[in-house]
C-alpha positions as CSV (number, residue, x, y, z in Angstrom):
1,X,0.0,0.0,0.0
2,X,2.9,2.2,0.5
3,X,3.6,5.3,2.0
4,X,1.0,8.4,1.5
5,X,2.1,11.6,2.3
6,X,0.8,13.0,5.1
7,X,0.0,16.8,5.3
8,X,0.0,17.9,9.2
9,X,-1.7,21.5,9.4
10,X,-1.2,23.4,12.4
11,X,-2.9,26.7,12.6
12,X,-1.5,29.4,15.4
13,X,-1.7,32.8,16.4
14,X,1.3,34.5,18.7
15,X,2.5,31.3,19.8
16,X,6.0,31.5,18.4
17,X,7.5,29.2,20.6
18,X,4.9,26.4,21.0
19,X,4.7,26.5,17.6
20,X,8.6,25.7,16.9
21,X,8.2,22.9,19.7
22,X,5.4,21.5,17.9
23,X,7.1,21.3,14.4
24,X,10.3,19.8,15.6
25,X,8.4,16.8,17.2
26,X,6.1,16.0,13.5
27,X,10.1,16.1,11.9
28,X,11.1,13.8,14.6
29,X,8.3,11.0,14.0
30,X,9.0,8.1,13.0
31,X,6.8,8.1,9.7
32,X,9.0,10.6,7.5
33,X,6.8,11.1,4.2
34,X,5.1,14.4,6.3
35,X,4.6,17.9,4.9
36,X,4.4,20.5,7.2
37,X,1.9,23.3,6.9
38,X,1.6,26.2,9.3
39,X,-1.0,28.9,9.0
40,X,-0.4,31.9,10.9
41,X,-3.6,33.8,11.6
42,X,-1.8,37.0,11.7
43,X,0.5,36.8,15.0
44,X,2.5,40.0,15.8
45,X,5.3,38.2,17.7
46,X,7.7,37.0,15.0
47,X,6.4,33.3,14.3
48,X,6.8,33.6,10.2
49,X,10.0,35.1,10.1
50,X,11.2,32.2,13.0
51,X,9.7,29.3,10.9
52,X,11.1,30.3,7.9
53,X,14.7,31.3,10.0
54,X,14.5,27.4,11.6
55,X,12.4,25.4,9.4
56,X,12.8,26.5,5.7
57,X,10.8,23.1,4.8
58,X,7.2,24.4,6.3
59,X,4.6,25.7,4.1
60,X,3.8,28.9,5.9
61,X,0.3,30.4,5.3
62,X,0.6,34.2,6.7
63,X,-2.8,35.4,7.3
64,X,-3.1,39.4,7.9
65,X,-5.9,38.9,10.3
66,X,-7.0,36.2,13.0
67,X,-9.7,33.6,11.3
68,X,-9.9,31.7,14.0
69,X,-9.4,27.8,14.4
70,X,-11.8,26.8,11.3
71,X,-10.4,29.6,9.1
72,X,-6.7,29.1,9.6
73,X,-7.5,24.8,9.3
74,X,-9.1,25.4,6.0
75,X,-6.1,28.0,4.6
76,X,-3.7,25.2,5.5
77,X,-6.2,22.3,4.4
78,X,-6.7,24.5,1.0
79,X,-2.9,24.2,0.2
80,X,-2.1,20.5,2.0
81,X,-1.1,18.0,-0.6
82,X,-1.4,14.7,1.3
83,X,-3.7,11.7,1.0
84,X,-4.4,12.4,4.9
85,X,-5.0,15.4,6.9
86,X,-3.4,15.7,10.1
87,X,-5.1,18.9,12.2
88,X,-2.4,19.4,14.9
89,X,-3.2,22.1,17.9
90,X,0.0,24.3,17.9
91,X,0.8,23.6,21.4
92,X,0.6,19.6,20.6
93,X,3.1,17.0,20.0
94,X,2.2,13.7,18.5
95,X,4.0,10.7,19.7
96,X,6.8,9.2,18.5
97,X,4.9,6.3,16.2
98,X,1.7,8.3,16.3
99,X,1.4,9.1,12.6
100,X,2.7,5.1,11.5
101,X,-0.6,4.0,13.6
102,X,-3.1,6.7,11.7
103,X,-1.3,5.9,8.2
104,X,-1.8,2.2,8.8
105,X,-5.2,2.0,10.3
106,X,-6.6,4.6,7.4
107,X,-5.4,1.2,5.1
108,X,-7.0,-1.1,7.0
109,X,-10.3,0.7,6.7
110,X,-11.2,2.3,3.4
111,X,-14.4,3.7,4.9
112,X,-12.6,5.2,7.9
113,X,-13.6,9.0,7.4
114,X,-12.3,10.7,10.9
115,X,-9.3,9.3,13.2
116,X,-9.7,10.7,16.8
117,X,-6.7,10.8,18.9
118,X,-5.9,10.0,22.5
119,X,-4.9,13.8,24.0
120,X,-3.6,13.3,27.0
121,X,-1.2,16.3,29.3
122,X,2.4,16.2,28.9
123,X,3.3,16.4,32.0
124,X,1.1,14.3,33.5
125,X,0.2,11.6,30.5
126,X,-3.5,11.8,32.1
127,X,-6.5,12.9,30.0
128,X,-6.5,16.2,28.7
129,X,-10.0,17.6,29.5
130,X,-9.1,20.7,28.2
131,X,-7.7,20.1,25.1
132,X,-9.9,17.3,23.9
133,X,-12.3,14.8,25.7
134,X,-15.4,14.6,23.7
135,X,-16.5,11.8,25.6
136,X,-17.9,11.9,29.2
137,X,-16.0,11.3,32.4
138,X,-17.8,8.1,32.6
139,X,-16.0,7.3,29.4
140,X,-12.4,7.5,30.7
141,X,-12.7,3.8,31.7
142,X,-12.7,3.1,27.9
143,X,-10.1,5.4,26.9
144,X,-7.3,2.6,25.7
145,X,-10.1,0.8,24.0
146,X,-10.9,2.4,20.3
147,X,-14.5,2.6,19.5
148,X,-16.8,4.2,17.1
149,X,-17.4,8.1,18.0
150,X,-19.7,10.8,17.4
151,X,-17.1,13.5,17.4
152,X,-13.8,14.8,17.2
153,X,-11.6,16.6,18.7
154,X,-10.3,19.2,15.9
155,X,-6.8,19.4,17.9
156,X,-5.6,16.2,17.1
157,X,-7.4,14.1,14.0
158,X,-6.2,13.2,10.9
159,X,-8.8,12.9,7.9
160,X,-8.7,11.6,4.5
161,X,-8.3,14.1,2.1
162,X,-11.1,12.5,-0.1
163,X,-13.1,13.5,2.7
164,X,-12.9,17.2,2.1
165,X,-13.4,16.7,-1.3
166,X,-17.2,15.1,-0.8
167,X,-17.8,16.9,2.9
168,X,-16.4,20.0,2.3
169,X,-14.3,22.4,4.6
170,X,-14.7,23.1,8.1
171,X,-17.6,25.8,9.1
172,X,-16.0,28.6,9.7
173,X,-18.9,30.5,11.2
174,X,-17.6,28.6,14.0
175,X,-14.8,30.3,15.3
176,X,-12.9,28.8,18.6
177,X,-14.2,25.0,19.0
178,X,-17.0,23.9,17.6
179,X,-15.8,23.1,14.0
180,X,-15.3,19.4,15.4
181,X,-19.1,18.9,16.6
182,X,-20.6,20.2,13.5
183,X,-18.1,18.4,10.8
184,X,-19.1,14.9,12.5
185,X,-22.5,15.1,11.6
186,X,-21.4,16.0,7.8
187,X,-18.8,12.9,7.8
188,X,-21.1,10.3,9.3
189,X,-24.3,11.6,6.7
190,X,-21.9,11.0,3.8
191,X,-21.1,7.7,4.6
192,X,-18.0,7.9,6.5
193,X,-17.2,5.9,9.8
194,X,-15.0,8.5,12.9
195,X,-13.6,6.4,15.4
196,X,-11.5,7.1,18.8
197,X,-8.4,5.3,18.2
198,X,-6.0,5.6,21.3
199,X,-2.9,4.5,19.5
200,X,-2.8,7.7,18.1
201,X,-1.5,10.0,21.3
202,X,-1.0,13.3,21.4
203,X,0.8,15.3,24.3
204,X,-1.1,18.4,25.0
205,X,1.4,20.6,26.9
206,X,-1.4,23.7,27.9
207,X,-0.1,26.6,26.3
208,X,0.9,30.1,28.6
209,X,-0.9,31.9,25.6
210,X,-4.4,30.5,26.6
211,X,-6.9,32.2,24.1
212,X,-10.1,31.9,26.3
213,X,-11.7,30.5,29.4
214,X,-14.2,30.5,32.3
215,X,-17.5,32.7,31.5
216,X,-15.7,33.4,27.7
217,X,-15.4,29.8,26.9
218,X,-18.5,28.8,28.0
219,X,-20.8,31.7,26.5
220,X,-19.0,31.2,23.2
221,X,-19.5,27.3,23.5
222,X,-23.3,27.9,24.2
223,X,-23.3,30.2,20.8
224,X,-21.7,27.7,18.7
225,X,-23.3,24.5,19.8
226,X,-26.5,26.1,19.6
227,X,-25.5,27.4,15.6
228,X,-24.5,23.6,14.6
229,X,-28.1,22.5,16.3
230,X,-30.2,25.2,14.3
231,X,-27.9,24.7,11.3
232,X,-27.6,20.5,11.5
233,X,-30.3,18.7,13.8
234,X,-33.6,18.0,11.8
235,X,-36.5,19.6,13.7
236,X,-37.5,16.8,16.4
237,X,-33.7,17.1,17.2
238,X,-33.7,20.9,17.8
239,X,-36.8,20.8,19.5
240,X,-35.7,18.7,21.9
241,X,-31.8,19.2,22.3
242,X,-31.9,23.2,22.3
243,X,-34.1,23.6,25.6
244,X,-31.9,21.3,27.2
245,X,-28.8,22.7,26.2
246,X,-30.0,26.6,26.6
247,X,-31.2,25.3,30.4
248,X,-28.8,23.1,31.2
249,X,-26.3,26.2,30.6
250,X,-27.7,28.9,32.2
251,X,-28.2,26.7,35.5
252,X,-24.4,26.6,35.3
253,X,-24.0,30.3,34.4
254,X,-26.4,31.2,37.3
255,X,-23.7,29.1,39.4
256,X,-20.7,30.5,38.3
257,X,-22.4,34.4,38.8
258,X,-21.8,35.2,35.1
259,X,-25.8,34.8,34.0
260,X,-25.4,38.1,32.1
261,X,-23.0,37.5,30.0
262,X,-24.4,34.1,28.8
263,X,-27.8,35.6,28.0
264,X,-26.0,38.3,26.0
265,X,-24.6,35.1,23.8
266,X,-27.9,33.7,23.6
267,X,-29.2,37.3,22.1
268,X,-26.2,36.9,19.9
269,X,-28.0,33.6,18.8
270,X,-31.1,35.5,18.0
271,X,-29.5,37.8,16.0
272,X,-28.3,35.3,13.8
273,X,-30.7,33.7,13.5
274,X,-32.1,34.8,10.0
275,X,-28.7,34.0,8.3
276,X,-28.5,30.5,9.8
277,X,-31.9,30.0,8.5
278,X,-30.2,30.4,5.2
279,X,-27.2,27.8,5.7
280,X,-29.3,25.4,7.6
281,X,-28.6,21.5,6.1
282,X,-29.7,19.2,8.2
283,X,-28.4,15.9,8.5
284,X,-30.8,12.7,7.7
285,X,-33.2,11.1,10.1
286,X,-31.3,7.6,9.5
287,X,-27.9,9.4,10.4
288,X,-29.7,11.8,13.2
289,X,-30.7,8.1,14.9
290,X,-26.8,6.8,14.5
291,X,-25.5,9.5,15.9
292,X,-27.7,9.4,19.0
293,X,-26.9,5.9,19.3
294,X,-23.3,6.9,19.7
295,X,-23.3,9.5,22.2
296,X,-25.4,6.5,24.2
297,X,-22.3,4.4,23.8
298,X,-19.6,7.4,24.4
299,X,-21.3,10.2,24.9
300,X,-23.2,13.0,26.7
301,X,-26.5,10.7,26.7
302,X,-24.2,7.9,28.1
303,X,-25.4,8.7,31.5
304,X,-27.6,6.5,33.5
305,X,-28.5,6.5,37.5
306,X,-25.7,4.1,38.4
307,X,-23.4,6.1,36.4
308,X,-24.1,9.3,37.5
309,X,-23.8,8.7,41.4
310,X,-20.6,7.1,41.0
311,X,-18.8,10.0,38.7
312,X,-20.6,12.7,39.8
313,X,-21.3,12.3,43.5
């Protein structure tokens, strides 16, 4: 079957040294037929002019302005010329034989859309909630076993570039974080398979440069899960899943004392509505079913009574 080139596309912005980490690790993989594209998304602290200093053999995308984490994906997707599409997280490092696994286990299963990685702290080699858990707490029990998944996390997957081709490119409506969530719903409705495949690691070492947290990261979670449910879930899935998302979420906001700010991303919603209406696709009934059937398996609907005393009591 040979040796497909891989294309691993790391997008950053003003993380110049992270960055430089990151790339010497993909060089020092064992799998060497890798292409290395970087997008910067307009960084002001010297990270093109120290890739092309250091590492003359990157592809450097310079942006003039941020696009976020779909934008930047997609500028490096646009130009990648590999069979398969490594998405790396700039402050990411892929294990030493983590690329040999992917490669091989894409050839093992031509209908393998979507390779999840394991993303586990550096430091620690525990589970990186942060960085990329899809799955539940529940789920950590499972996380050396692979299994099929509902989602992604866009930090560390690799994708078949045929993929692209029939899905498209990521939505980059959504800006920090939910690009994952909504591009698994387009993979498994065109007949692609995602699984979590934990021979695949990647060290997440938790950047200095964090771009957003606490109230932020939750209000703009709440906007963009809530665009890929108008934009993706037939109507008996939105009718259901938005209530419990919208409440769900504001119970914790209420918690947390930042209420205010989280209705003011649900108004934010609102206003957008009438151009979601526009780009609103949803995804089958037969694949809307599937995918509920997964996040029963390894998911947020995984939960049960018995479950939920022992993790969350």
């Amino acid at each position: 079957m040979g040796f497909p080139l891989v294309s691993v596309v790391i997008a950053t912005w003003n993380r110049r040294e992270d960055v430089l980490v990151t790339v010497e690790s993909v060089y020092d993989q064992a799998y060497k037929n890798v292409e290395v594209v970087v997008v910067d998304n307009g960084s002001t602290d010297g990270t093109v002019q120290a890739l092309h200093k250091l590492y003359p053999a990157v592809r450097v995308v310079a942006l003039d302005r941020n696009l976020g984490a779909a934008g930047g994906r997609n500028a490096g997707i646009d130009i990648a010329r590999g069979d398969i599409i490594f998405c790396l997280d700039s402050d990411a490092s892929p294990g030493q034989n983590t690329l040999c696994n992917l490669v091989y286990k894409f050839q093992s299963e031509p209908k393998l859309g979507v390779i999840n990685s394991k993303i586990v702290n550096a430091d620690s080699h525990q589970i990186d909630h942060f960085a990329g858990w899809v799955y539940s707490e529940k789920d950590r029990e499972d996380q050396d076993k692979e299994f099929l998944s509902y989602s992604f996390s866009e930090g560390g997957c690799a994708i078949r570039k045929e993929v692209f081709d029939k899905v498209g490119m990521f939505w980059e409506s959504l800006f920090f974080g939910g690009e994952g969530l909504d591009y698994s719903m387009r993979v498994w409705d065109a007949g692609y398979k995602i699984v979590y495949f934990p021979q695949a690691v990647i060290y997440h070492r938790v950047s200095q440069q964090r771009r957003v947290a606490g109230a932020q990261r939750d209000c703009l979670s709440l906007k963009e899960t809530l665009y890929v449910y108008l934009v993706r879930y037939p109507w008996w899935m939105l009718i259901v899943f938005a209530p419990l998302k919208i409440g769900a979420t504001l119970v914790r906001a209420t918690r947390k004392r930042y209420l205010r700010q989280m209705l003011g991303a649900l108004l934010d919603v609102v206003r957008q509505l009438p151009s979601l209406w526009t780009q609103r696709r949803p995804i089958s009934n037969q694949t809307a079913r599937h995918y509920l059937r997964l996040q029963r398996e390894h998911g947020p609907l995984a939960w049960d009574l018995v479950s939920w005393l022992k993790y969350k009591t």
